[in-house]
N, C-alpha and C positions, 0 to 999 in steps of 0.2 A: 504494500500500500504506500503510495504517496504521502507525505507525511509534509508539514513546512515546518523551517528550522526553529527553532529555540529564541525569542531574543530579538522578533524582528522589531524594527523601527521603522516609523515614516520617514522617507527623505526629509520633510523640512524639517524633523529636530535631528539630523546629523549632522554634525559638525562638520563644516565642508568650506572649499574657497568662494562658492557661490555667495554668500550673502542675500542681499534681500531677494533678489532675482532668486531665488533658491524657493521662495514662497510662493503659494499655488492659488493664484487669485481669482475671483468670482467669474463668472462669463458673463462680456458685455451686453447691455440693454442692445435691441435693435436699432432703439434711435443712435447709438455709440457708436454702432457698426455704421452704418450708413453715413454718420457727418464724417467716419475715419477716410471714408471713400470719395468722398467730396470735390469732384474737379481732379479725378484721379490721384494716385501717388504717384507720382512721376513728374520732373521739369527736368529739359537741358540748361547748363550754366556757361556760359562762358571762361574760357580760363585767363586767356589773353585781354587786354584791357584796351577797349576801342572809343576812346574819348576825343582825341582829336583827328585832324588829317591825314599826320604820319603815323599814329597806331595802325588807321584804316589799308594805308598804304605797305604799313610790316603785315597784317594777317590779312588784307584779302590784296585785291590786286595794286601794284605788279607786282609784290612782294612774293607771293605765295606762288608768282608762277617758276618763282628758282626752285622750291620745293619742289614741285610737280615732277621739275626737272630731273632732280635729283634723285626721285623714288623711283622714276619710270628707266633711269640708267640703274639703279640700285635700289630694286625692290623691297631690301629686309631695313631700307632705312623708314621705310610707312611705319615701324614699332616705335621710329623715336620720336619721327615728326610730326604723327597725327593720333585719334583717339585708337586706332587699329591696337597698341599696346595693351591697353586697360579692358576691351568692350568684347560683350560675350551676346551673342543672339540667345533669347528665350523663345524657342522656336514652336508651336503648336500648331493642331489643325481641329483641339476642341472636342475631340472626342471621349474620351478618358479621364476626364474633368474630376478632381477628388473623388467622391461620392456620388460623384453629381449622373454621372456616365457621361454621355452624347449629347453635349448642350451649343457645342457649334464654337466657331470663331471668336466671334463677336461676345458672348457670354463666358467665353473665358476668360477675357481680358482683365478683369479684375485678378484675377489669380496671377496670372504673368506677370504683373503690374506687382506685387507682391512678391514674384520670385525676384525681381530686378531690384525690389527695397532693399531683399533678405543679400543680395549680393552685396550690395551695397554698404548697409548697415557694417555687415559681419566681417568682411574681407577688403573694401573700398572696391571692388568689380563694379565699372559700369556697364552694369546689364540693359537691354531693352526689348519687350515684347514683342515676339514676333508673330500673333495669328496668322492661318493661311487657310482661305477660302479654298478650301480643296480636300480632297480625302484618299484622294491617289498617289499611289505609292512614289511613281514616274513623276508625277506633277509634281510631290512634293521635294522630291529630292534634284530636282532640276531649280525647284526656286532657292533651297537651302545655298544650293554651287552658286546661284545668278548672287546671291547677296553677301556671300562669304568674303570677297575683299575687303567688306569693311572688318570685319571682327578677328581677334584671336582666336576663337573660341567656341563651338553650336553645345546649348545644352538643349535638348529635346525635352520636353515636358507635354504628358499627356496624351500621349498619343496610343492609340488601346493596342494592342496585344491581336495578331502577330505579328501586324504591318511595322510594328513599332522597329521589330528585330531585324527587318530587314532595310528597311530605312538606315538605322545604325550602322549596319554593316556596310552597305554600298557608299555612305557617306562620310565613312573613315574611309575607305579603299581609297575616295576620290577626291579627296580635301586636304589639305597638308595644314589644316591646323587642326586640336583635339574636339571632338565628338564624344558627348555626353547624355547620356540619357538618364536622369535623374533618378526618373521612377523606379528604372534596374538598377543603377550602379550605385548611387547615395542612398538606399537604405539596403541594400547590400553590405555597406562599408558600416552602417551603423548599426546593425543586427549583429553583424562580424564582432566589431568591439565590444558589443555589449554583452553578447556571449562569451568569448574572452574571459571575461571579468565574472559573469555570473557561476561560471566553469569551475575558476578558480574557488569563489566564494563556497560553494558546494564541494570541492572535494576534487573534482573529477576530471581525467585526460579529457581533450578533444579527442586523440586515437580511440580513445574507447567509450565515444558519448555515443547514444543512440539519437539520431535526431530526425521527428517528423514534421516535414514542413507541409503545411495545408495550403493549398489553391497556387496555382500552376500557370499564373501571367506573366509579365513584366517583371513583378517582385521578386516571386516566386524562384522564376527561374537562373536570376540574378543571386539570388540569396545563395543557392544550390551551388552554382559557379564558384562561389567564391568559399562556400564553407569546402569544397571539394578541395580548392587551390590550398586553403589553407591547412587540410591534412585529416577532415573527416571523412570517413570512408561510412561507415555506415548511416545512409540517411535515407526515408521512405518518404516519398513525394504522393499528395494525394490531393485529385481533381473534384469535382463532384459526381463522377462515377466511380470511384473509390481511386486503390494505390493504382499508382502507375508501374509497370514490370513486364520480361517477356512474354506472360501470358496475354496482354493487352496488346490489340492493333492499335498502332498510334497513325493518324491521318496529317498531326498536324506534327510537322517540324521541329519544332520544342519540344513536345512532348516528347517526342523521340530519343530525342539527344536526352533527355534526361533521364527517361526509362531506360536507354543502353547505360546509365553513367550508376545509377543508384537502386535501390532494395535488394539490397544484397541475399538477405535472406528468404527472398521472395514471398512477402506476404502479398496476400489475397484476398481484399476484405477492405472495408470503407475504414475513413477518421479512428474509430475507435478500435479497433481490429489494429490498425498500426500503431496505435497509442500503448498499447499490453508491452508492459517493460520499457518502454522508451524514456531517454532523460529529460528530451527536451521535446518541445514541442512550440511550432513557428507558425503561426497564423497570419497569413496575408489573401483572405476570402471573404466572410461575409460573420455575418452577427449571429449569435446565440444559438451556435450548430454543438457545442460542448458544456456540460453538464460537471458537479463535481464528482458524480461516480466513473465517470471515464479519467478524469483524473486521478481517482485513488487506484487503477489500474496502472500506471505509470510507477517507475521506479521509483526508490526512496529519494529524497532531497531533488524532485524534479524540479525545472524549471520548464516558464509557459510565458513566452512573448504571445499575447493576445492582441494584433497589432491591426485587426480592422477596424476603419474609422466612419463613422463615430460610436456606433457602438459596434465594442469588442468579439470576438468567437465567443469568450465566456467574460459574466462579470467580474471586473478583478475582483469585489469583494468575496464573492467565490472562490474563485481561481485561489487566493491569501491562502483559505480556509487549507487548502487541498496540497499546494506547491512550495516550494521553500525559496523560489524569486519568480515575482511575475513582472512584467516591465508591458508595455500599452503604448499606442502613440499619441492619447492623448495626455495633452497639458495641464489637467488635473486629479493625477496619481500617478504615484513616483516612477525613475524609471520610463520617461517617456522616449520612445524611439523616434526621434526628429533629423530628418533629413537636414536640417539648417547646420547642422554638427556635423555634415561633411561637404556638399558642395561648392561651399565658399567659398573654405580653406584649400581642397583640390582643382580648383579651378584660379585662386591665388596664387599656389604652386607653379601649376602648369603656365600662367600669362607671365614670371616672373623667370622660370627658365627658358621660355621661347620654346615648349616642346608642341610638338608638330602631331601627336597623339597621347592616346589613353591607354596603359596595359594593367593586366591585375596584378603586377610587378606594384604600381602606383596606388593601386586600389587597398591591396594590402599592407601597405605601408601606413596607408590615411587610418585603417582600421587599427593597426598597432597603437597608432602615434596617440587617437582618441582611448584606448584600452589604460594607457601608461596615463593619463592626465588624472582618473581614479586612484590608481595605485594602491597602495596601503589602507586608505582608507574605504577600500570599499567594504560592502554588507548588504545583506539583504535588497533593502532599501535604495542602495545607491552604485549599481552598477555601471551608471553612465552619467557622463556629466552634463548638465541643464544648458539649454538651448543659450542661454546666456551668459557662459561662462567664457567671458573673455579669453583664457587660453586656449579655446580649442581649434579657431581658424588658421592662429596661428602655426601652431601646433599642427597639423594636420599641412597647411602650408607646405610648411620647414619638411618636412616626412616628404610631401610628394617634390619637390626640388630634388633631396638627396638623392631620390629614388631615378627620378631622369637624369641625373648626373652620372648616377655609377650605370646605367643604359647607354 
């Protein structure tokens, strides 16, 4: 029987470097939300100062056509002389929208608007929303190429599952700057670390964690990748027609690759079938599919990332009852899994070494660098550090630099 440990505490009364930001405050009135959205969150600034004749004449013309000059004999000098260094496209076509599913371009624009704050805020990235009227795979990644001179950088957001995978792929092959897709790779990197840490707090090898991950999208398949790269081998992937394995015709492409990669022991049998003995268990699917009796089938000291939003696979108050660390990606109970805890800082990384891609070389690095930011003090409670904890972009950063340097 699953058992939770001894001793646990909520994150806000651990002692931590977080401070106030460390507290888990109410959720806003509607009217709150809407004046925050106000004439959007986004302005361009000027850097250069254009007050008289000859400012005008240093940044735009004649001035600015020695530049032109200069980049189009010496293309990599565009990183010193114009926004090209800093700017990263937040690129969508709306479909994949939070929770939301398939709300279109236009409607998702608040959210982008919000990933280009969270760049901003967290790492100093000047991001900027990119919707695209379009849902084609072809279309989309012909406009991504048409618009890439300006930016370092594409982070893809949003974009549903399985177009998503191959978008990514064709548009690393054919871009020479990093491609990023958020929804796989940053909470891939933050599941990674937070496991990590939850790993340790319990006792247990990654070599010999048992780990079932539930729902088999974007996240999903990303999570899988990278807990692979990092050295767990036993792990049982499970869709909503139950595990994935050779017994199962897989039609779609992902699925595939992941049923050739995992369930080693070849179970056969839906969520809780693969939950019997398992340590951990990764939820990236839907609300209230897990009970605490499927829990107490799980090993002793298990852990259960319950990480669909906004309501969880199961209630963490549940979950507590039943598991010895539960972590969620929402922002009020501890342990939240927040993608803001890695994009910034790997995409700061990447625009500061000038690297031309993204490998899981980078990916796992960003996961260490977030794992070690806990360190000692971790517990139950406190396996990951809070979305606002000023070292972690850093942090994370510095990780992916070192990491495309020794590449």
């Amino acid at each position: 029987m699953a058992r939770t440990q001894a001793g646990t505490e909520r994150q806000s009364d651990v002692a931590s470097p977080l401070g106030e930001a460390q507290q888990f405050a109410p959720p806003p009135s509607q009217r709150e939300i809407f004046a925050a959205h106000e004439g959007g969150k986004l302005e361009t600034q000027a850097t250069a100062a254009i007050e008289n004749r000859e400012d005008l004449a240093r940044v735009y013309t004649p001035g600015v056509a020695r530049v032109c000059e200069a980049i189009h004999a010496e293309p990599e000098l565009a990183r010193r002389y114009t926004v090209k260094s800093n700017t990263v496209a937040v690129v969508t076509d709306g479909t994949a929208v939070l929770g939301l599913g398939d709300i279109g371009p236009l409607a998702s624009l608040p959210v982008m608007e919000g990933k280009a704050a969270l760049f901003k805020r967290f790492a100093g990235v000047d991001a900027w929303p990119v919707p695209l009227a379009t849902t084609d795979t072809e279309e989309i990644i012909a406009a991504v190429r048409a618009i890439a001179p300006a930016y370092a950088g594409i982070n893809l957001e949003d974009i549903s599952a399985p177009r998503c995978f191959d978008i990514e792929k064709r548009l690393r092959a054919e871009l020479d700057i990093p491609v990023f897709h958020d929804d796989q790779h940053g909470t891939a990197v933050v599941v990674l670390a937070a496991l990590m840490t939850a790993l340790r707090v319990v006792g247990k090898k990654p070599a010999d964690a048992r780990v079932v991950v539930c729902g088999i999208g974007a996240a999903g398949t990303a999570i899988i990748r990278l807990l692979l790269e990092y050295g767990i081998r036993d792990i049982v992937a499970v869709d909503r027609a139950g595990t994935l394995g050779p017994f199962r015709s897989e039609n779609n492409p992902g699925h595939a690759w992941v049923a050739a990669r995992t369930n080693p022991r070849q179970i056969d049998g839906d969520v809780r079938a693969a939950l019997r003995g398992a340590d951990v268990f990764i939820g990236v699917s839907g609300p209230n599919i897990l009970d605490g009796a499927a829990l107490d089938t799980m090993a002793d000291n298990a852990i259960v990332f319950a990480l669909a939003n906004p309501t969880p696979e199961i209630a963490p108050e549940i979950a507590r009852e039943h598991a010895a660390v539960v972590a969620t990606g929402r922002s009020d109970y501890p342990n939240q899994i927040n993608n803001v805890l890695a994009f910034p800082g790997i995409f700061r990384g990447l625009l500061d070494a000038h690297a031309t891609e993204v490998n899981d070389a980078m990916l796992l690095a960003a996961a260490q660098a977030l794992a070690d930011l806990v360190g000692d003090e971790a517990c139950p409670d406190y396996i990951i550090a809070s979305a606002f904890d000023e070292r972690a972009a850093a942090a994370v950063a510095q990780a992916v630099r070192e990491s495309v340097a020794v590449a």
